[in-house]
N, C-alpha and C positions, 0 to 999 in steps of 0.2 A: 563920680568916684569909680564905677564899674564894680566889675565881680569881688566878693567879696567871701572870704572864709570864716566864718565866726567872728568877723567883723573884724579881720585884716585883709588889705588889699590884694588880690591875686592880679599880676605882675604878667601880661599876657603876650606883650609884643617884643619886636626883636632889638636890637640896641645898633641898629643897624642907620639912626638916627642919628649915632653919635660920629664923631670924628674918629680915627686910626689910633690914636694916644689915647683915649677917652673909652673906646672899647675895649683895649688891652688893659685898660684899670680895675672897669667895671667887670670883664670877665674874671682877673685876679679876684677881686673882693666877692664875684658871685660864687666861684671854686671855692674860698675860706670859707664861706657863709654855708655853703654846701655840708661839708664838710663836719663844719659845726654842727649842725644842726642834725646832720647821720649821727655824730657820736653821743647828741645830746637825746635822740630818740622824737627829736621833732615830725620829723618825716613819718615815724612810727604813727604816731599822733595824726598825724595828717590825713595818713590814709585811713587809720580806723574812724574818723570821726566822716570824713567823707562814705566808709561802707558803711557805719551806720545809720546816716542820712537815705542812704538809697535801701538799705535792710529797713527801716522804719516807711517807706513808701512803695512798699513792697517792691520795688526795681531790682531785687539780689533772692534768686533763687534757694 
């Protein structure tokens, strides 16, 4: 499965796998998701929960 955030998949490679139409979709839906996810505070989320993973393992001054 790979890397993993509180047990959703962290998403690490390029899409550069896909075909010309198939990136332009993926990068559409990746922008929305984006997006989403700013206004939802996910990202917010994201990052605190990543500093405090590394504040709990002492790695954050």
């Amino acid at each position: 499965m790979g890397r993993t955030l509180e047990g959703h998949p962290l998403l690490t490679s390029s899409c550069s796998h896909l075909s010309r139409r198939q990136s332009a979709t993926t990068a559409g839906a990746l922008h929305d998701r984006h997006r989403r996810w700013s206004a939802e505070g996910t990202w917010d989320g994201i990052l605190w929960a990543v500093q405090a993973g590394a504040d709990a393992e002492g790695r954050i001054d």
